[in-house]
DOMARTI-852213 format. One record per atom (N, C-alpha, C): residue in one letter; x, y, z. Coordinates in Angstrom, 2 decimals. Layout:
<atoms>
ATOM   r         x         y         z
ATOM   A         X         Y         Z
...
</atoms>
This chain:
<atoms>
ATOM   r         x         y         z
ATOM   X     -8.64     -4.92    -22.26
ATOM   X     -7.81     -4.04    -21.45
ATOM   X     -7.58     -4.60    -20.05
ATOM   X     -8.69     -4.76    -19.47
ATOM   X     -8.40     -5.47    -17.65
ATOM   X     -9.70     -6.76    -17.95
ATOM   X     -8.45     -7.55    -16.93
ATOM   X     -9.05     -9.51    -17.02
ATOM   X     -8.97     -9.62    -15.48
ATOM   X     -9.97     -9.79    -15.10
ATOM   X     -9.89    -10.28    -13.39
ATOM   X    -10.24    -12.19    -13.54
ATOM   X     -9.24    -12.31    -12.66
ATOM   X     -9.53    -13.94    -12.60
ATOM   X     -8.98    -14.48    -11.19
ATOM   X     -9.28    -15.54    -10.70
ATOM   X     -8.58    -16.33     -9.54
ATOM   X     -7.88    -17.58     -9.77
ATOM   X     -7.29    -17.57     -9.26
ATOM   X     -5.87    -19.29     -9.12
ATOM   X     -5.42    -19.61     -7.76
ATOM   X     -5.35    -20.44     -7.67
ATOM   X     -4.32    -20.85     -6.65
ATOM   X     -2.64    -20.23     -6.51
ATOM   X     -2.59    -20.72     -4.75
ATOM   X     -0.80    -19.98     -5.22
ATOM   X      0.03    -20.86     -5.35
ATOM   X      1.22    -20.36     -6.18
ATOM   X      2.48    -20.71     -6.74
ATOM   X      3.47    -21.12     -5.80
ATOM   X      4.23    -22.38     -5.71
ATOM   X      5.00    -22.63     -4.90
ATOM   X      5.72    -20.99     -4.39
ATOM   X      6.56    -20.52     -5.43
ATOM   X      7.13    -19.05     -5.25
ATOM   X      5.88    -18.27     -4.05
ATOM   X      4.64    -17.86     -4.13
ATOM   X      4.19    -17.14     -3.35
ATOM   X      4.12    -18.01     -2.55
ATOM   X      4.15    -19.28     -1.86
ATOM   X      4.25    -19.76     -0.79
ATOM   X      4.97    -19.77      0.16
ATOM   X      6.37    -19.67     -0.65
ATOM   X      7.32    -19.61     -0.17
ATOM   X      7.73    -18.50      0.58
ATOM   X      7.34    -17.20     -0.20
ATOM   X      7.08    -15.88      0.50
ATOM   X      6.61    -16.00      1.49
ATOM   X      4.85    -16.09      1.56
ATOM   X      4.33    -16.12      2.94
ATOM   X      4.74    -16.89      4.25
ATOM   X      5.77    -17.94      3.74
ATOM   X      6.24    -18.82      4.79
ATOM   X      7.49    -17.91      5.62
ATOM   X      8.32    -17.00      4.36
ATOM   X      9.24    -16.65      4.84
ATOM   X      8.87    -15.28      6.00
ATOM   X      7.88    -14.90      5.24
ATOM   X      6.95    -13.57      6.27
ATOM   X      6.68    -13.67      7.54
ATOM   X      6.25    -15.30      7.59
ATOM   X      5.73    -15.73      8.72
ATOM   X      6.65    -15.87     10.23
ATOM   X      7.76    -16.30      9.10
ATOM   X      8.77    -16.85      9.86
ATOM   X      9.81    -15.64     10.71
ATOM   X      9.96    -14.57      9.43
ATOM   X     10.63    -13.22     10.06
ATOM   X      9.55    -12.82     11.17
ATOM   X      8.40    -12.68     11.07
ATOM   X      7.61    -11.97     11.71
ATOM   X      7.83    -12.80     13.61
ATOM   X      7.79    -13.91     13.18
ATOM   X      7.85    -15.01     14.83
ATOM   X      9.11    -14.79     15.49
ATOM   X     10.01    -14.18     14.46
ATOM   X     11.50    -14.10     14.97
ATOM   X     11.92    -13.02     15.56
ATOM   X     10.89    -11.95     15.43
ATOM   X     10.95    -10.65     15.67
ATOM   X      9.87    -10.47     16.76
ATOM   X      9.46    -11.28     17.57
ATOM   X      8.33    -11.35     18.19
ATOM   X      9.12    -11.15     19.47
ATOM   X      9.88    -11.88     20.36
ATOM   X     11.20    -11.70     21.57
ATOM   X     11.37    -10.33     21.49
ATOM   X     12.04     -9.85     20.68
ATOM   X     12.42     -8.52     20.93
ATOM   X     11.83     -7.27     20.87
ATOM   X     10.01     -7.62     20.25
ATOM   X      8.75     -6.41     20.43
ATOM   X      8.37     -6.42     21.85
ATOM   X      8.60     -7.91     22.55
ATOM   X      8.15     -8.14     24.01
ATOM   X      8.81     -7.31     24.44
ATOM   X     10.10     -7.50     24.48
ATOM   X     11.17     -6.87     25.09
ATOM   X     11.25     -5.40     25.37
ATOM   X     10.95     -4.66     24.23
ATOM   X     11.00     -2.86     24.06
ATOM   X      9.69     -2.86     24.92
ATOM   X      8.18     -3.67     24.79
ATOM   X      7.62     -3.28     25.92
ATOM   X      8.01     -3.54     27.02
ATOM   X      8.14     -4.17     27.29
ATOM   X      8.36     -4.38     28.73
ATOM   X      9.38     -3.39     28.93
ATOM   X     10.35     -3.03     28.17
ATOM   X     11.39     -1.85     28.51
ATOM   X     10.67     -0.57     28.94
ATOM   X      9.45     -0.32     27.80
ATOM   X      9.06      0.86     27.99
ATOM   X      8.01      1.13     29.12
ATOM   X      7.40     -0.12     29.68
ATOM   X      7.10     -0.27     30.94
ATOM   X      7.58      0.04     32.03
ATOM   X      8.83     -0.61     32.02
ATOM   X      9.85     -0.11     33.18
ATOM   X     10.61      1.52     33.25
ATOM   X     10.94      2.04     32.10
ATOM   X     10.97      3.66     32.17
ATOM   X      9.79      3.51     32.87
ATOM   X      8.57      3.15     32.49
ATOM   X      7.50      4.15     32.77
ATOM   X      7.40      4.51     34.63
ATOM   X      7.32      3.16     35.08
ATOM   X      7.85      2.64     36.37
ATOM   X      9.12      3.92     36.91
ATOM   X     10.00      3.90     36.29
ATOM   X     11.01      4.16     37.06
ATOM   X     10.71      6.29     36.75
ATOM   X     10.10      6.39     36.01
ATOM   X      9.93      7.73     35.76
ATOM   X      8.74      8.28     37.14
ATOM   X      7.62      7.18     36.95
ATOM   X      6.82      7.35     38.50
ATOM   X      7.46      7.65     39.86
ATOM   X      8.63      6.85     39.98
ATOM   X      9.47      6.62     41.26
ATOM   X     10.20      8.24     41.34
ATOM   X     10.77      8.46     40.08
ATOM   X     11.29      9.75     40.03
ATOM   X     10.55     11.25     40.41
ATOM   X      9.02     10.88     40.11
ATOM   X      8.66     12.37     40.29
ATOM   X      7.86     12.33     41.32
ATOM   X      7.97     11.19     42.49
ATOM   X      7.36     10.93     43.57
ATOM   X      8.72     11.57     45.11
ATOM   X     10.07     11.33     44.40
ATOM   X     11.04     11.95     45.51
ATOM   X     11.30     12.97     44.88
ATOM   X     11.22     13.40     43.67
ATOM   X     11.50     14.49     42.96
ATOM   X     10.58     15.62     42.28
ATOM   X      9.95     15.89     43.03
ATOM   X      8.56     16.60     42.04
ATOM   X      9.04     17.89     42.02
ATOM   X      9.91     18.14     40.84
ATOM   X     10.28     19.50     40.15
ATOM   X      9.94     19.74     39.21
ATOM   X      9.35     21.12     39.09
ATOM   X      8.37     21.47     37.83
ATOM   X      8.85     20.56     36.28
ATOM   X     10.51     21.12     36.36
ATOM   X     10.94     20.82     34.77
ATOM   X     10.57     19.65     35.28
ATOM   X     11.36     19.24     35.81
ATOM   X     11.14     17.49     35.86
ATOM   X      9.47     16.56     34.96
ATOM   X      9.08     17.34     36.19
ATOM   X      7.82     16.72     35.59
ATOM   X      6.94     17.10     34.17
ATOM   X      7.75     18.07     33.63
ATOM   X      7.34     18.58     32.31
ATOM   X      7.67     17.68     31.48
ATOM   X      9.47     17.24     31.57
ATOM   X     10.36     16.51     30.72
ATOM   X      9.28     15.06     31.05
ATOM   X      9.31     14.65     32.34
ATOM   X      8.83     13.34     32.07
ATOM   X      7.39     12.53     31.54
ATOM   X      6.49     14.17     31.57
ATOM   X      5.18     13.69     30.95
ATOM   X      5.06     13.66     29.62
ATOM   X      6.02     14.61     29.03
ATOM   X      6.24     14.30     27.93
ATOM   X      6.80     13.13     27.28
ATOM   X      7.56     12.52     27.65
ATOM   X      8.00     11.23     27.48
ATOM   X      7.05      9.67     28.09
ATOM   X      6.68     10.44     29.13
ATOM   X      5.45      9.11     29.43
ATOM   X      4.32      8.87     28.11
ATOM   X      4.09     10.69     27.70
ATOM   X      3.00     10.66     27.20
ATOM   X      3.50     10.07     25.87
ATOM   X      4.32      9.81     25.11
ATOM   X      4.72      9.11     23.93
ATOM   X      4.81      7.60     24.12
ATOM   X      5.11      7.35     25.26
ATOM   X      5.73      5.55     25.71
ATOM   X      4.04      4.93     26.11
ATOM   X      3.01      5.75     26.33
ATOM   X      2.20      5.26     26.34
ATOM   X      1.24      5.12     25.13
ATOM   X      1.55      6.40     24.21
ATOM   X      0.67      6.09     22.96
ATOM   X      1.06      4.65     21.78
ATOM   X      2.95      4.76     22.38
ATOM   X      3.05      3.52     21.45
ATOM   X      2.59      2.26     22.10
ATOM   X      2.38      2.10     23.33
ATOM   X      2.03      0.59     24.23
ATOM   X      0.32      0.95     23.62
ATOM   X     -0.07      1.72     23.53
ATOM   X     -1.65      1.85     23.47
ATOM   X     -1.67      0.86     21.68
ATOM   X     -0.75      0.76     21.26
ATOM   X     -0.87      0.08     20.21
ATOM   X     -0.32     -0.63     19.87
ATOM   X      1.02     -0.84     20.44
ATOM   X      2.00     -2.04     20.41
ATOM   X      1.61     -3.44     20.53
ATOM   X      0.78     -3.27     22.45
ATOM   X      0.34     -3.82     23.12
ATOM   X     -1.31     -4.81     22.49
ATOM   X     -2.00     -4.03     21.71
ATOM   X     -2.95     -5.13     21.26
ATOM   X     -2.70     -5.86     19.64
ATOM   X     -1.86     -5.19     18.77
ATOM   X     -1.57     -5.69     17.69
ATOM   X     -0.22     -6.84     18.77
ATOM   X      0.51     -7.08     19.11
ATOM   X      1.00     -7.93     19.64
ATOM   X      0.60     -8.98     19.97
ATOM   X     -0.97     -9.11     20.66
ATOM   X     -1.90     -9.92     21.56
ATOM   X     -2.60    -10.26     20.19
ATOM   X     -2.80     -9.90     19.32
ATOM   X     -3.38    -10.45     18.00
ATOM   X     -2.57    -10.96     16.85
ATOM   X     -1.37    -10.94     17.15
ATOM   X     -0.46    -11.40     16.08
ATOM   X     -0.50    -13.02     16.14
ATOM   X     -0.36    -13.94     17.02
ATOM   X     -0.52    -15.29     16.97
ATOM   X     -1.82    -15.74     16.16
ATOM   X     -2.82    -15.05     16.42
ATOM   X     -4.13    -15.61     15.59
ATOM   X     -3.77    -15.10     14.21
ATOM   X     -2.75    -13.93     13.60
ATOM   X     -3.06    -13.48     12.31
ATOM   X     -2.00    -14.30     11.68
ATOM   X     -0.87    -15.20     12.63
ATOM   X      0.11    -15.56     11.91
ATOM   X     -0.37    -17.00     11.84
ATOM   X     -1.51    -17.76     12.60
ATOM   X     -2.55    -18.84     12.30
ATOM   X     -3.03    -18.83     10.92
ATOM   X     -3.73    -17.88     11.24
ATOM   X     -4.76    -18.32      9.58
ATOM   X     -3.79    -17.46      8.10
ATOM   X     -2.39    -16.97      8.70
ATOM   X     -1.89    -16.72      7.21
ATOM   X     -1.29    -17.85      6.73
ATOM   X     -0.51    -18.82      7.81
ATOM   X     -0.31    -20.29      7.63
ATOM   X     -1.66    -21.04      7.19
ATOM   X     -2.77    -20.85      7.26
ATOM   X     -3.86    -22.05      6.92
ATOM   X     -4.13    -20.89      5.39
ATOM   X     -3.79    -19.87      5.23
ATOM   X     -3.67    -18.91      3.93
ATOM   X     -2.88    -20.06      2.75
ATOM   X     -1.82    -20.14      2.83
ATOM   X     -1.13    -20.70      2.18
ATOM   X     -1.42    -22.30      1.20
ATOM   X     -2.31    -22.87      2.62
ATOM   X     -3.01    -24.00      2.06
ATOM   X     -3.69    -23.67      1.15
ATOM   X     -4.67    -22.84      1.43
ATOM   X     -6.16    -22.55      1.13
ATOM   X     -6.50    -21.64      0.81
ATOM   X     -5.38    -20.76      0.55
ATOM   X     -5.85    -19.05      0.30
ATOM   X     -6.06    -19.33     -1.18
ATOM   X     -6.89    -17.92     -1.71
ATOM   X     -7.08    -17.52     -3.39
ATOM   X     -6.22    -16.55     -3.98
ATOM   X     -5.71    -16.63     -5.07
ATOM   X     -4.85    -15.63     -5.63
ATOM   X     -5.77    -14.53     -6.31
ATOM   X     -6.13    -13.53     -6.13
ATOM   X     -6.74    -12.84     -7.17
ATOM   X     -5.64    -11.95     -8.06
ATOM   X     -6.27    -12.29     -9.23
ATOM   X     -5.19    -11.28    -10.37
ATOM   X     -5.98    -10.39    -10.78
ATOM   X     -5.85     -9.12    -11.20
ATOM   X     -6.54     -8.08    -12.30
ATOM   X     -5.30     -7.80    -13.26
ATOM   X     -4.81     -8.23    -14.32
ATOM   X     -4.37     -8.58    -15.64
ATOM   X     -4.93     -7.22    -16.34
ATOM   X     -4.29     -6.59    -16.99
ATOM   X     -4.44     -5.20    -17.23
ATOM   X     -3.23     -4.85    -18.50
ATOM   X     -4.02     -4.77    -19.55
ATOM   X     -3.28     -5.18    -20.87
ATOM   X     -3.27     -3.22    -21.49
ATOM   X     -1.60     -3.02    -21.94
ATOM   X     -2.06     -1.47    -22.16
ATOM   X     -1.05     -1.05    -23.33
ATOM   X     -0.50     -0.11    -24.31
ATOM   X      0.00      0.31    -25.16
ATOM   X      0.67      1.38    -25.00
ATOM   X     -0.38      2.36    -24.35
ATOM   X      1.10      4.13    -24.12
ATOM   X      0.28      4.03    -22.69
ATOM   X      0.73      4.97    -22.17
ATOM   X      0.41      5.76    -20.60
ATOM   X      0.72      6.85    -20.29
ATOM   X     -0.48      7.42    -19.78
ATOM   X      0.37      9.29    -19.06
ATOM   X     -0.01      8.63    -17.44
ATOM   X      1.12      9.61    -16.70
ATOM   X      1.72      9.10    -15.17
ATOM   X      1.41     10.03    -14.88
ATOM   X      0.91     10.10    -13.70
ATOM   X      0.50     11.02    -12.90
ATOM   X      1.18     10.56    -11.26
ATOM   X      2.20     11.41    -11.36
ATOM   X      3.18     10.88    -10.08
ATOM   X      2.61     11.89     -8.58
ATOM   X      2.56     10.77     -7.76
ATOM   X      1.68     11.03     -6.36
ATOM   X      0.31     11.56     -6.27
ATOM   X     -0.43     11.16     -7.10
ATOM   X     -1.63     11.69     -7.35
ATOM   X     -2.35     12.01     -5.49
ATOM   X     -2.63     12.80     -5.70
ATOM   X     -3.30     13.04     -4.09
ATOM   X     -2.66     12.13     -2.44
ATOM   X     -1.16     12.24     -3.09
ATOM   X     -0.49     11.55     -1.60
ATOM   X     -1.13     10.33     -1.82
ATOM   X     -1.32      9.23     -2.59
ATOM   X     -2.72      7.92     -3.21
ATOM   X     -1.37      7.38     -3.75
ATOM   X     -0.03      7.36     -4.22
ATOM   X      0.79      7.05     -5.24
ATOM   X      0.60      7.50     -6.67
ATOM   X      0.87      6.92     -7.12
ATOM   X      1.30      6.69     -8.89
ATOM   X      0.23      6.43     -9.09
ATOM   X     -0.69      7.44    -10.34
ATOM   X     -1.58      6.98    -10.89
ATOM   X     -1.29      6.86    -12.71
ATOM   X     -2.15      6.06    -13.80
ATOM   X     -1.48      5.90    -14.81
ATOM   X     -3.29      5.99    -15.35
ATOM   X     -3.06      7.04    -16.80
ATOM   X     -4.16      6.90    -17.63
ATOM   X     -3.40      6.05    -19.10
ATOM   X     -4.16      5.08    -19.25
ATOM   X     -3.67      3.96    -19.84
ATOM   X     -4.55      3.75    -21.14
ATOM   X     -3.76      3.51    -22.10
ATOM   X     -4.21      3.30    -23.59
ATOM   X     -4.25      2.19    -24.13
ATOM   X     -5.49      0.64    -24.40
ATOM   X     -5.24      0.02    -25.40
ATOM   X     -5.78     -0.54    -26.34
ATOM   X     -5.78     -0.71    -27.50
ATOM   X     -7.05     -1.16    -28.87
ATOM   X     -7.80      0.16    -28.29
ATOM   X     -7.09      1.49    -28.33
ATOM   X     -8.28      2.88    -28.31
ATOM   X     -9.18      2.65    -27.54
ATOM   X     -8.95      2.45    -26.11
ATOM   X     -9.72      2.29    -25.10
ATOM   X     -9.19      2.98    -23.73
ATOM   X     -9.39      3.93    -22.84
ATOM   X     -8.91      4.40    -21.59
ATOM   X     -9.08      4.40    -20.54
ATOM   X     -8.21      4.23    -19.75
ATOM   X     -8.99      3.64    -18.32
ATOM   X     -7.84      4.53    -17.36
ATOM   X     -8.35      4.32    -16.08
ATOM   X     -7.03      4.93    -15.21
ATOM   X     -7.32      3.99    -14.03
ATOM   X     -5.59      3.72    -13.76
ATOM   X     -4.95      2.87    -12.77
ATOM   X     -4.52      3.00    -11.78
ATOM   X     -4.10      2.71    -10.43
ATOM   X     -3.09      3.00     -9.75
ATOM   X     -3.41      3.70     -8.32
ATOM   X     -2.85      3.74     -7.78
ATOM   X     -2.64      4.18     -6.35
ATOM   X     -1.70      3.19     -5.38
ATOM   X     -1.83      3.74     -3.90
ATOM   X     -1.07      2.95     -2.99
ATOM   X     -0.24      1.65     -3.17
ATOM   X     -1.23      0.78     -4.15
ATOM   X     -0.47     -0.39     -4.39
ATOM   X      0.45     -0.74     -5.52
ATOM   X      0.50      0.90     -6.07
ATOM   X      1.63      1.22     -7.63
ATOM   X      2.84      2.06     -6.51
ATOM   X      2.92      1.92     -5.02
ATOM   X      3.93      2.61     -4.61
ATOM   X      5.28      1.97     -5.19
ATOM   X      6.31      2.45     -5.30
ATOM   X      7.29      1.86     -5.86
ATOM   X      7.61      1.61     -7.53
ATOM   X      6.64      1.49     -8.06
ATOM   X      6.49      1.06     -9.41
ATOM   X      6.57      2.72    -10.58
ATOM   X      7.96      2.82    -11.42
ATOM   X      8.04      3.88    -11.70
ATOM   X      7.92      3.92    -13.39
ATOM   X      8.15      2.77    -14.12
ATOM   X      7.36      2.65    -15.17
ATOM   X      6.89      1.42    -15.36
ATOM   X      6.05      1.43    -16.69
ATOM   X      5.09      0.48    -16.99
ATOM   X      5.30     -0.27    -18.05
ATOM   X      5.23     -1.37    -18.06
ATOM   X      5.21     -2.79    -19.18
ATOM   X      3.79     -2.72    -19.71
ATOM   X      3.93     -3.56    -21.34
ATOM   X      2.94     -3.69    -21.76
ATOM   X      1.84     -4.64    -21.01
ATOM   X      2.24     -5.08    -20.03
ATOM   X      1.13     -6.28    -19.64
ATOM   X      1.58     -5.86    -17.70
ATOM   X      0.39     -5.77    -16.96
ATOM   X      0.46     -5.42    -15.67
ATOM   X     -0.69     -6.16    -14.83
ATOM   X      0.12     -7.06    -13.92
ATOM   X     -0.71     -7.74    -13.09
ATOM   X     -0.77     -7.50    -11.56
ATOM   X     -1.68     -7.11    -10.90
ATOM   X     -2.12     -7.05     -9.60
ATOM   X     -2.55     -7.73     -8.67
ATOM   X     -1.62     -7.89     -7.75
ATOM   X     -2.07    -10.02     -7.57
ATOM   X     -2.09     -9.34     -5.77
ATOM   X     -3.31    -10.36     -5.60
ATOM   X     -3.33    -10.22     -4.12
ATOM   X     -3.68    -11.61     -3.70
ATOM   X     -3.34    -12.22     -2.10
ATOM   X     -3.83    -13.13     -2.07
ATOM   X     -4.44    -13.17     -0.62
ATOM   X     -5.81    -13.67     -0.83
ATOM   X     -6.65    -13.17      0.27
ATOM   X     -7.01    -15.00      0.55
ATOM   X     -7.79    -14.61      2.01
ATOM   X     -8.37    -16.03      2.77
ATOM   X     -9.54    -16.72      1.50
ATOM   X    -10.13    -17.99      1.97
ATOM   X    -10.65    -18.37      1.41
ATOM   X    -11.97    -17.59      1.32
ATOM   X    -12.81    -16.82      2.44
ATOM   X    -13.24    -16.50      2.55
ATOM   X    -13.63    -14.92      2.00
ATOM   X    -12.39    -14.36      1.66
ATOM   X    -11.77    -12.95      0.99
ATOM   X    -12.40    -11.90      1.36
ATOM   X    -11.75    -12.01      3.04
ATOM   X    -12.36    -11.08      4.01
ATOM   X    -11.16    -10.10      4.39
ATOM   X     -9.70    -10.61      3.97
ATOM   X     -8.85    -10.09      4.46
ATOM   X     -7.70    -10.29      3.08
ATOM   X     -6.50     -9.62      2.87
ATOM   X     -5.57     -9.36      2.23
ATOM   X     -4.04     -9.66      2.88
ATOM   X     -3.36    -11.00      2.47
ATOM   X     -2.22    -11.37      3.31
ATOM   X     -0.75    -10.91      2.46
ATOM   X     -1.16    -11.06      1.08
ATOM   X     -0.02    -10.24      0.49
ATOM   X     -0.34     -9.72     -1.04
ATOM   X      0.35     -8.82     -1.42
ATOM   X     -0.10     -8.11     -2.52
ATOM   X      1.26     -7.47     -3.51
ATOM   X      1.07     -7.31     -4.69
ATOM   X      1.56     -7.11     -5.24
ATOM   X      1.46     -6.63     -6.76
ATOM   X      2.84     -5.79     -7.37
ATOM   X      2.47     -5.46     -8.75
ATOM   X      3.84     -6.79     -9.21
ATOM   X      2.95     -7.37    -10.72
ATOM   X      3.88     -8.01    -11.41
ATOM   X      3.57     -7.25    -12.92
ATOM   X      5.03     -6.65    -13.31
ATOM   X      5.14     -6.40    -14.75
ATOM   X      5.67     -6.79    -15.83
ATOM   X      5.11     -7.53    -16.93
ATOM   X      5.71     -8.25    -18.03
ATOM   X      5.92     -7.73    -19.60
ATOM   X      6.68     -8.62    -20.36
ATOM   X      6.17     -7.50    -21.66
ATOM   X      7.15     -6.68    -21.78
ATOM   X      7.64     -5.28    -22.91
ATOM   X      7.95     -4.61    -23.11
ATOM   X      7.97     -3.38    -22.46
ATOM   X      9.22     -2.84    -21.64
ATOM   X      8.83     -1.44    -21.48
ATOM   X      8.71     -0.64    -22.23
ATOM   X      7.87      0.53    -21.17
ATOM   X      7.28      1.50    -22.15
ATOM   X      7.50      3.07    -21.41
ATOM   X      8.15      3.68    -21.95
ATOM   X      8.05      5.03    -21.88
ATOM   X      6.60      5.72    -21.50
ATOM   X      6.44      6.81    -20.76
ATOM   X      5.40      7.48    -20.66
ATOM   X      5.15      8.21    -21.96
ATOM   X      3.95      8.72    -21.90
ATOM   X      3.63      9.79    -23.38
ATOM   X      4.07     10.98    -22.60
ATOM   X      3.61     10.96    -20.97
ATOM   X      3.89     12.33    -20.48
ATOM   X      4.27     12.38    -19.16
ATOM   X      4.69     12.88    -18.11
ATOM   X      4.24     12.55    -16.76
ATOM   X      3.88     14.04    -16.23
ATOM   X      2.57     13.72    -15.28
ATOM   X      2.49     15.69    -14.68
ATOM   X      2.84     14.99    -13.30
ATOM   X      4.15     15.53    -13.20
ATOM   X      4.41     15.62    -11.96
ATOM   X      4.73     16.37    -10.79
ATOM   X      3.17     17.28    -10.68
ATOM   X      2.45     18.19    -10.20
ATOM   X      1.47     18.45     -9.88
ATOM   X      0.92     17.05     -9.40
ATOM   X     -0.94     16.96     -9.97
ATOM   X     -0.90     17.05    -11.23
ATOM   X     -2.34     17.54    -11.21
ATOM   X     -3.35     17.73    -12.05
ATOM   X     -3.97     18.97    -12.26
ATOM   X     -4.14     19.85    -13.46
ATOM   X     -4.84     21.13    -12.98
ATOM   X     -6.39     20.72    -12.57
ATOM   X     -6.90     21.96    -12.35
ATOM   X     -8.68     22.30    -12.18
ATOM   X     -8.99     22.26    -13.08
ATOM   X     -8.98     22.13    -14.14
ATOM   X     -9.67     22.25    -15.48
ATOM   X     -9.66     20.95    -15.92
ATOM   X     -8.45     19.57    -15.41
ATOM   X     -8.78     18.24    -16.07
ATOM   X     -9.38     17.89    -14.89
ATOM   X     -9.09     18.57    -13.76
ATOM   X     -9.94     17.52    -12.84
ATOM   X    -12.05     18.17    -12.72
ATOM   X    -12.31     18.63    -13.58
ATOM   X    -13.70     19.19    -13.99
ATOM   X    -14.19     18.96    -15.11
ATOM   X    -13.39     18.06    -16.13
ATOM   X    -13.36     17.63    -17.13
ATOM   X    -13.89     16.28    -17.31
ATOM   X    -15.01     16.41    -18.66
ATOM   X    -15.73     15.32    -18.37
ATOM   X    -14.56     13.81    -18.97
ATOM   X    -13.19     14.35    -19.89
ATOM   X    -12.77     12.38    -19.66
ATOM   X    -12.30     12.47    -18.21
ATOM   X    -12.29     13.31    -17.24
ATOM   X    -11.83     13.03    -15.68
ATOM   X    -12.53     12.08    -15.26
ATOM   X    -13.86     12.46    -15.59
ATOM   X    -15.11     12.10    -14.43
ATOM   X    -15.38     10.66    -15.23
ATOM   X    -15.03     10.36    -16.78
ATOM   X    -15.23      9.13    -17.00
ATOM   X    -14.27      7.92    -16.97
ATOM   X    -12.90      8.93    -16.24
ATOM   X    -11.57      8.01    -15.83
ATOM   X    -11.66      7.42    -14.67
ATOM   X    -12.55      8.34    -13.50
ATOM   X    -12.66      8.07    -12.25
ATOM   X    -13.58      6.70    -12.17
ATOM   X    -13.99      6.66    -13.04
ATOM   X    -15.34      5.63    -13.24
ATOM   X    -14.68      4.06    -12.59
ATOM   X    -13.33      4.21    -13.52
ATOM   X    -12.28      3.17    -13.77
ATOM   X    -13.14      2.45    -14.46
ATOM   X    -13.90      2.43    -15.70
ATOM   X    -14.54      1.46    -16.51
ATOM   X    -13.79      1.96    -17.82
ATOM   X    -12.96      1.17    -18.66
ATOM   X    -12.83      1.52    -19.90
ATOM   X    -13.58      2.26    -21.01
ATOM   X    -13.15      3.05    -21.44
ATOM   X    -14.06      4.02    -22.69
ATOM   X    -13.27      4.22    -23.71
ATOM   X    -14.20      4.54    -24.71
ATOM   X    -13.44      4.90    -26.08
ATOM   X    -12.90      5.92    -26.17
ATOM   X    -11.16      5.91    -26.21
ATOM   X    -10.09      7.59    -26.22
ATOM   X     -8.84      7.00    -26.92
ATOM   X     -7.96      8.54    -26.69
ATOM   X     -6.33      7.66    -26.74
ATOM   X     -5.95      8.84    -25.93
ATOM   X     -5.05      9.08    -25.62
ATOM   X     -4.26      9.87    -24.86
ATOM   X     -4.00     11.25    -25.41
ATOM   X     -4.24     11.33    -27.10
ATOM   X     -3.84     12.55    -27.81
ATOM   X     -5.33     13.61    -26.86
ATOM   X     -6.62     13.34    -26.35
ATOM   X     -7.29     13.12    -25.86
ATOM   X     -6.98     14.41    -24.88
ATOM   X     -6.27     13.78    -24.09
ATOM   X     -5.56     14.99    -22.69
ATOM   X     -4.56     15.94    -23.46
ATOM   X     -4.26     15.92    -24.76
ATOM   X     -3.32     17.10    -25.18
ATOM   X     -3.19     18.24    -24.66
ATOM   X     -4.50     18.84    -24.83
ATOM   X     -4.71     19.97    -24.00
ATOM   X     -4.48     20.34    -22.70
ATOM   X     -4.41     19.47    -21.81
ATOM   X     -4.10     19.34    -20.23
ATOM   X     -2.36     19.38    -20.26
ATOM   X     -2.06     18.51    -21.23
ATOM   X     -0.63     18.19    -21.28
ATOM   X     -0.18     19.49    -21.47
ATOM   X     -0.63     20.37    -22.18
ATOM   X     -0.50     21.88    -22.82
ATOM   X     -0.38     22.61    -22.15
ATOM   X     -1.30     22.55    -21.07
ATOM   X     -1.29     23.85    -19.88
ATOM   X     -0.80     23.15    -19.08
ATOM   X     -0.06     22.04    -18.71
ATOM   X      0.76     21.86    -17.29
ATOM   X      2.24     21.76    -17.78
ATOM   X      2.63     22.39    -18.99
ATOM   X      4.25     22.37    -19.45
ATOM   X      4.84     23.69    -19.00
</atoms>
């Protein structure tokens, strides 16, 4: 059902991270820029309520300071750290690891936005069940027989530079989708608690019938 393995990357993902790198340096001038813009409001809003100190006034402008400063409170150090992260995603490319988790499956019930988490999928194959998915199934609205999860981290695999779903194989229809959650009764349910596990077990999907039953 799931194969975890490592490789090297593919000219294609290289090429990506180069192009990432490259948008990201190009877009670097004009993040300076909005700060330093929002600096100078800030400046010129000081000047204003120093000859002007009228109540509204100074209502309207703290409110607006107080936003121009929460975004510099964060603009300002992810900015000052972007040259070192766009360093070692370039020495990434050399030297980074691909990790795959390869995830082989037959039917699926979807469970769309599972806890604001994304797309989750209880997955069927050779009568075995497992459950998949979250944040990094955003986007992904059905499923192929064969599903790979590829990330590619430093050599060290302390950090995550790009990630992705690849799907191959045959599509496949859902058996069901609850797209409504989940009731209280599957989520207290012991195949819940042995889905959460995320370790494969012996089921098939006819399995959740009953759940399927009471959420129609």
């Amino acid at each position: 059902m799931t194969r975890e393995y490592e490789r090297a990357l593919t000219e294609s993902e290289k090429r990506i991270l180069r192009k990432q790198i490259e948008e990201t340096k190009s877009s670097i001038p004009k993040d300076v820029g909005l700060i330093i813009l929002k600096v100078l409001f800030l400046s010129v809003f000081a000047i204003l309520l120093y000859f002007y100190p009228k109540i509204w006034l100074i209502i309207i402008l703290s409110i607006a300071s107080f936003f121009m400063l929460w975004f510099l409170y964060y603009e300002i150090p992810d900015l000052i750290r972007l040259p070192k992260f766009l360093k070692k995603k370039g020495e990434v490319i050399e030297n980074g690891i691909v990790r795959v988790n390869e995830i082989s499956l037959d039917r699926y019930i979807k469970i769309a936005n599972f806890e604001d988490e994304g797309n989750h999928y209880i997955v069927e194959y050779n009568g075995m069940l497992t459950l998949i998915g979250g944040q990094e199934f955003v986007g992904v609205r059905k499923l192929k027989n064969k599903i790979e999860q590829i990330e590619i981290l430093d050599p060290e695999k302390t950090g995550i530079y790009y990630e992705k779903i690849k799907k191959t194989g045959e599509n496949l229809n859902p058996y069901y989708v609850f797209k409504n959650g989940i009731s209280d009764n599957l989520v207290e349910s012991q195949i819940w608690e042995k889905l959460t596990n995320r370790n494969p077990f012996p089921g098939k999907l006819e399995d959740l019938d009953e759940f399927i039953k009471e959420d129609k």
